[in-house]
N, C-alpha and C positions, 0 to 999 in steps of 0.2 A: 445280798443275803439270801441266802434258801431257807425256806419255811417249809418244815415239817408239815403233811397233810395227813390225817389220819381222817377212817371213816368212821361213821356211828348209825349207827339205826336208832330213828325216830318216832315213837309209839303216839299215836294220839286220839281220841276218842271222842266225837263230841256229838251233842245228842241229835243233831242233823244230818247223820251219817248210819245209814241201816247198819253198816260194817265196817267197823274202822280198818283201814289198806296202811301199810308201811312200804316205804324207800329209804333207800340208804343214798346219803348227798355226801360231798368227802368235805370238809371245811381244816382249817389250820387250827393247830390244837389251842391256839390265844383266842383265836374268834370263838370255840366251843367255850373255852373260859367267860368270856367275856359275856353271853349267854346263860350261861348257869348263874354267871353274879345278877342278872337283870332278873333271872326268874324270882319265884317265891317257892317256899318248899310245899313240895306236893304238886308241883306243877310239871308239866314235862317241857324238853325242847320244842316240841309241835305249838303247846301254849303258849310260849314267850314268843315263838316266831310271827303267831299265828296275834297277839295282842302288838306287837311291832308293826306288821302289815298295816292292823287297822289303824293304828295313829298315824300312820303313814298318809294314807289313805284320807282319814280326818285330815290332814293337815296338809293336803294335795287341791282339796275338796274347800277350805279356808283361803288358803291362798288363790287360789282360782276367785271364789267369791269377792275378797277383797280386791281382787282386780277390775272386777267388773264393777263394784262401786264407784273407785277411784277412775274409772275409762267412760262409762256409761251415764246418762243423763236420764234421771227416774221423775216422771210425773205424778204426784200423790192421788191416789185413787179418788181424793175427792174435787179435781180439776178435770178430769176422764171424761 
């Protein structure tokens, strides 16, 4: 099947940024949908992208920890 790719320019502004910069990424027009249904109104695509990251991210950063749990042997600070 061929998927339609269309571009969109992505505004975002966030107060950590002296000057907010835009790029234009091309995505498939379902994945743009599917994006606008994750956001909240009043948000842009840069937010939703940008709040996806970070549970990404969180949840990279989880996993990793629970690994070390489950691998690692921990002596309680008060046996030290």
């Amino acid at each position: 099947m061929i998927h339609s790719i269309a571009k969109y320019k992505y505004h975002g502004f966030h107060s950590f940024h002296a000057m907010a910069s835009t790029t234009t990424i091309s995505l498939q027009r379902e994945t743009k949908e599917k994006l606008r249904k994750l956001g909240s109104k009043g948000q842009t695509y840069d937010d939703v992208i940008r709040d996806l990251l970070e549970r990404a991210s969180i949840r990279e950063l989880d996993d990793r920890w629970n690994r070390i749990l489950a691998d690692e042997e921990f002596i309680p600070l008060e046996k030290v």
